[in-house]
N, C-alpha and C positions, 0 to 999 in steps of 0.2 A: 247400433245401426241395424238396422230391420231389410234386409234380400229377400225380403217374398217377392219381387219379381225376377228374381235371378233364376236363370233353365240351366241347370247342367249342360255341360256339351254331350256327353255321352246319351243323353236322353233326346237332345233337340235334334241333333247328327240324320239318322233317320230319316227323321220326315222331311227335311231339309233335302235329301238325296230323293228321296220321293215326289217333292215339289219340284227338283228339278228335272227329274227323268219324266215327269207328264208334261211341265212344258215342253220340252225335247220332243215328245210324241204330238203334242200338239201343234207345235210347229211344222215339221214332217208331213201331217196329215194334212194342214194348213195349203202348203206347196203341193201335194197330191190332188188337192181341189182345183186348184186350180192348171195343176195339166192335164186334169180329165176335162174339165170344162171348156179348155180350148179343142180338147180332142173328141170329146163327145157331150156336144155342148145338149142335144136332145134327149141324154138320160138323163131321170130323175134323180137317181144315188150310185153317180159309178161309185164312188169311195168305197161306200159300206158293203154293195153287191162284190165288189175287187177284195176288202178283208175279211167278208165270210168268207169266198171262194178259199181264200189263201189259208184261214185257219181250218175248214175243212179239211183240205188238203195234207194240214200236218198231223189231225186226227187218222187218217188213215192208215 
């Protein structure tokens, strides 16, 4: 019986937490669109102007 498509868990595990922690971000980001958008609906990019700001920030 031939498992060439068998992935170990210990290998797949990873990326799997990684796939799931960008949706997780993405989703987040997702719902920040749209409460800048109600709040400032005449900026171009609050989002990304608000996470530079913020990663600035923690470079300090």
């Amino acid at each position: 019986m031939s498992d060439s498509n068998v992935v170990p868990l210990q290998k797949r595990r990873p990326a799997l937490q990684q796939e799931k922690e960008h949706q997780r971000k993405e989703k987040k980001v997702a719902e920040m669109r749209q409460r800048f958008a109600k709040a400032l609906p005449d900026k171009p990019t609050p989002v990304k102007d608000y996470l530079k700001k913020k990663r600035a920030k923690k470079q300090r």
